[in-house]
N, C-alpha and C positions, 0 to 999 in steps of 0.2 A: 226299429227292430231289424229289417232288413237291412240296412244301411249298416248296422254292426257283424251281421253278418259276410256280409261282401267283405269286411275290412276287414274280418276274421280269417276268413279264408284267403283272402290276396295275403294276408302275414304268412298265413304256415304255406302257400304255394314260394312265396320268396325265401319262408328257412328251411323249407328244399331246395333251392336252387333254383324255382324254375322262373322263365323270364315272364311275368304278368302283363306286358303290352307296352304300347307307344311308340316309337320311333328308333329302329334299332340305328344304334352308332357303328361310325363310318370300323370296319375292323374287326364286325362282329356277323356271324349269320347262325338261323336259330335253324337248330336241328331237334326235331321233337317241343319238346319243354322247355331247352336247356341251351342256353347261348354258346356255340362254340367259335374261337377264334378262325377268322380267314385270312391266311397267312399272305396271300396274293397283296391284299387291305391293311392290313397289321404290320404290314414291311413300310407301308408308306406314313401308318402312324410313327411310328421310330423315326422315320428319316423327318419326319415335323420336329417331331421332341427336340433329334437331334442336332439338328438344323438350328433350333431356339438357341439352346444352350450351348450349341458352338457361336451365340451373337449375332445372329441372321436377323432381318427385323420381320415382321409379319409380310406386310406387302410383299417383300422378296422371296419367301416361302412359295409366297402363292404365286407369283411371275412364273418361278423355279416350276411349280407343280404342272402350271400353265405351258409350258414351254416342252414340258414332257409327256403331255397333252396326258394329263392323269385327271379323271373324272372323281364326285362324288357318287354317293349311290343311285342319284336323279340322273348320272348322266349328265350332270350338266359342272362348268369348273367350279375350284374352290374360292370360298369368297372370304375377306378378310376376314369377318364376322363367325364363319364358320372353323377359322384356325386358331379362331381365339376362344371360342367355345372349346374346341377337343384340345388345347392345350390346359384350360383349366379346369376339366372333367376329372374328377376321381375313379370314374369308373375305368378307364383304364387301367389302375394300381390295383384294379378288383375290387374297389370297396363301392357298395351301392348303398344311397341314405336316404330312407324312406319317413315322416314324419320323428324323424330324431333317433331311429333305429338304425345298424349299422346292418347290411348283410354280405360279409364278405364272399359269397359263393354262387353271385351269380353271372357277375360277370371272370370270365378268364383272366387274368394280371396280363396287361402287354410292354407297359413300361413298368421298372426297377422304381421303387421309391425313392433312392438316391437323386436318380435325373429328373422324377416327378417335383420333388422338393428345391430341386434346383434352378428347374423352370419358374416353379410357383414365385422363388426369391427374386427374381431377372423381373416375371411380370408384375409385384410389388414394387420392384423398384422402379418401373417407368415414372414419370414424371406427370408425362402427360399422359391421362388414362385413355385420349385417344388413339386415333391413329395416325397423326401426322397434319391433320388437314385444319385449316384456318379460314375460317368465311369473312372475308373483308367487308368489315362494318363500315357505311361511307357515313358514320352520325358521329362526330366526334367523341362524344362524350358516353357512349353505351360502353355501358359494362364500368362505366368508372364513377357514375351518382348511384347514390343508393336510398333505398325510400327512408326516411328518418323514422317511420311507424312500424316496418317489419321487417325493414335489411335486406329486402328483396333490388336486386342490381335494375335501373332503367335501362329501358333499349329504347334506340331512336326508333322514329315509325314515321311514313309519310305515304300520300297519293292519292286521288283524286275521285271524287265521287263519279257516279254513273253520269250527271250531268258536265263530267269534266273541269269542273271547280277544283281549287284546291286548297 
């Protein structure tokens, strides 16, 4: 009973507008209830976006960002991981998605839906859903036998007991 309550009231506090908790993103500071944009933070989201969609690769972004010695909100730089996250947030376009519910009014719009959906097609279209990097397997054959019982791929594995055996 209480448990439906709390999730009663976090609904009608979010279709007010107001921000219910967690970890605010990088572009945003809450004043009161109500998330408002930080223009300082919010120029440096765009120059992300815009950076993607001009073809930039992530790592470079972040050198770029590095280089301009521009912090996250920890103070500390930005990390691949983290420009891959804020590039594919909706919550910048304003739309926030709570258990399958849409609330468009709690966060501010900082990017255009155009360049949002533009990014989103660039970052579809990578090939490799990493980021570049490649762990040299010295087992010839990992990654190319596959178990005949669940189609799970073999990885070589090797080294030596505590007694030094092998």
């Amino acid at each position: 009973m209480l448990a439906q309550k709390v999730k009663r009231g976090m609904r009608e506090s979010r279709t007010k507008g107001y921000y219910t908790g967690g970890e605010i993103p990088f572009g945003y500071v809450k004043n009161g209830k109500k998330l408002v944009i930080d223009e300082v933070e919010a120029s440096i989201v765009r120059r992300v976006f815009d950076e993607y969609d001009k073809g930039y690769k992530i790592i470079d972004i972040v050198e770029g960002l590095d280089k301009d010695k521009i912090l996250n909100k920890k103070g500390r730089p930005f990390s691949v991981s983290r420009i891959s996250d804020m590039l594919r947030s909706l919550k910048y376009t304003g739309i926030h998605i709570v258990d399958g519910e849409v609330f468009p009014n709690i966060y501010p719009r900082i990017i255009s839906d155009g360049l949002f959906d533009s990014v989103q097609s660039k970052l579809k279209g990578l090939k490799n859903k990493g980021f570049g990097y490649k762990k040299v397997d010295p087992f010839l054959l990992t990654g190319k036998l596959k178990c005949g019982y669940c189609g799970a791929l073999y990885r070589g594995n090797s080294g030596t007991s505590k007694t030094k055996v092998v």
